[in-house]
ZAMARGU-4260 file (C-alpha; in steps of 0.2 Angstrom, whole numbers, plus 5000, padded with zeros to 4 digits):
<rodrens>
0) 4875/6000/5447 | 4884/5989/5434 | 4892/5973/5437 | 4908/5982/5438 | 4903/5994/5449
5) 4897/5983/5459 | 4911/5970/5459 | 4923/5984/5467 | 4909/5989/5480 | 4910/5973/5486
10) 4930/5969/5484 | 4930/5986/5493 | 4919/5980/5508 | 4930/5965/5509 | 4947/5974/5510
15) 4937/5988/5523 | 4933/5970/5533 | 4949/5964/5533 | 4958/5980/5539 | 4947/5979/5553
20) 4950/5961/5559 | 4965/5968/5558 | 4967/5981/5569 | 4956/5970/5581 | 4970/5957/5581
25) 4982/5973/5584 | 4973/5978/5600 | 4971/5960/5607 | 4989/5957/5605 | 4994/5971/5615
30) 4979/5967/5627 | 4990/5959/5644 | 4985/5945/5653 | 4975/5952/5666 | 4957/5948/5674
35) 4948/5964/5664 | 4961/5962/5650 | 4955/5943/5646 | 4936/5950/5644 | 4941/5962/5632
40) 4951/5947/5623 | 4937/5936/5624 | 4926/5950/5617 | 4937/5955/5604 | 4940/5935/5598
45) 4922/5937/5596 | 4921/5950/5585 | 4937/5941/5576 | 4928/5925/5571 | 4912/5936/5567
50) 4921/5947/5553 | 4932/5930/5548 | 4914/5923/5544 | 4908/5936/5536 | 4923/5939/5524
55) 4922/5922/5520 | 4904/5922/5517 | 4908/5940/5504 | 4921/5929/5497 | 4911/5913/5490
60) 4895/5921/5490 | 4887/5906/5502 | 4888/5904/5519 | 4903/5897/5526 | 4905/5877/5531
65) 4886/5874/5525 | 4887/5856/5523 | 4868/5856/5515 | 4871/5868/5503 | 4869/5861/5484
70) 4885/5865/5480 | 4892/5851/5492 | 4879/5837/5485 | 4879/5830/5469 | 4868/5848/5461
75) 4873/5840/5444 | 4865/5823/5445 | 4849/5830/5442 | 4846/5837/5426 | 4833/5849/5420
80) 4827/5848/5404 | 4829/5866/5396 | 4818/5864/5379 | 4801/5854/5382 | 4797/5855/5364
85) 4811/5842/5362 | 4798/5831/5370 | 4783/5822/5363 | 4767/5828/5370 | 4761/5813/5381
90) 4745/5818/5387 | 4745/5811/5404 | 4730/5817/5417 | 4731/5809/5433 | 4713/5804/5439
95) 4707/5814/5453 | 4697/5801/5466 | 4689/5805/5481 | 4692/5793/5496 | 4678/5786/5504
100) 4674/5789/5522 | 4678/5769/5525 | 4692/5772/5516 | 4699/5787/5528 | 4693/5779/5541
105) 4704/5763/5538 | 4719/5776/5533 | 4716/5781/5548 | 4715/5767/5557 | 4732/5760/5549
110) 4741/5777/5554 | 4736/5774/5573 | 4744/5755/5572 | 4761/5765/5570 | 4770/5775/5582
115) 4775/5792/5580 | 4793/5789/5574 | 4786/5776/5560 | 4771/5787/5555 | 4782/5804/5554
120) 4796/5794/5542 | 4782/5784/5532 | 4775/5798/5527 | 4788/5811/5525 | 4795/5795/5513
125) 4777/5789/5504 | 4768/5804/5505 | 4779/5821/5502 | 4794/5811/5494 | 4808/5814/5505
130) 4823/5804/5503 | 4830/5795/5518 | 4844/5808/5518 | 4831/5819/5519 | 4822/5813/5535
135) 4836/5810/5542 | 4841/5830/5543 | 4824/5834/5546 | 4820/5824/5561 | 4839/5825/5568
140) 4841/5805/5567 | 4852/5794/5557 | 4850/5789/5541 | 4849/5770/5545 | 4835/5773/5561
145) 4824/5782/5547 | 4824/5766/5537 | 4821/5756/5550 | 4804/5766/5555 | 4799/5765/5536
150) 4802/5747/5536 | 4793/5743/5551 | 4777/5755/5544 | 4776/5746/5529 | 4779/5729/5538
155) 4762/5734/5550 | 4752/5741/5535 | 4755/5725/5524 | 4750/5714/5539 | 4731/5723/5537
160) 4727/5720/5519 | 4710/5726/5523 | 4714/5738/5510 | 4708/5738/5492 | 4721/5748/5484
165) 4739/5752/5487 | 4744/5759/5504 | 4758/5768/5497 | 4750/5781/5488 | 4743/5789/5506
</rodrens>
């Protein structure tokens, strides 16, 4: 199938959806007000809003009232580079290190000292590089409860400086 082909295969599914919604609107309008007749509007809304949503989704090939998708953030704030050889080489190999067993152990140690809420945003923040926003979303809390739990982690884990090197890179 060529793009063509395949533009009117789907404008063609649309209009066959929309024909049906209508006709369902038909017989739900002529449906009266009785006890059996209001199950069979109720069904038939049903089936409504379900070909409503997915005539919408055909139309903007997404899925309808998705807040999170990229197109409602700010997609084009982030830009890719296309040609790396526009780049100079910079040669940069991170230093693999083994931790210690003292070292794991006070990690360890200082993930304990935090509850469950402060140790689950501190390290979706530090460790996997979520963004507040993020968090937020993934845990189902607000935005300003996740920074709270992040600020009182780092508060705890700098009061135990017991720690050679950085906390942060956990």
């Amino acid at each position: 199938m060529n793009s063509i082909e395949l533009e009117n295969w789907a404008d063609t599914l649309i209009i066959q959806y929309e024909e049906g919604r209508k006709e369902l609107q038909r017989q739900h309008s002529e449906l009266s007000d009785s006890k059996i007749d209001k199950l069979d509007k109720s069904q038939i809304n049903g089936m409504v809003s379900s070909m409503t949503f997915s005539i919408d989704w055909m139309k903007k090939g997404r899925r309808p009232g998705n807040m999170r998708g990229i197109d409602k953030r700010s997609a084009y704030q982030k830009r890719a580079l296309v040609d790396v050889d526009l780049i100079p080489s910079l040669d940069i190999q991170p230093k693999d290190r083994e931790l210690s067993e003292e070292e794991k152990r006070e990690i360890y140690n200082l993930l304990l000292d935090l509850s469950n809420r402060e140790r689950q945003c501190y390290l979706l923040h530090f460790a996997q590089g979520y963004s507040m926003q993020q968090i937020a979303g993934e845990l189902n809390i607000k935005k300003p409860s996740v920074q709270t739990f992040v600020d009182r982690a780092k508060k705890k884990i700098n009061s135990r400086k017991s720690l050679s090197y950085d906390c942060h890179t956990i």
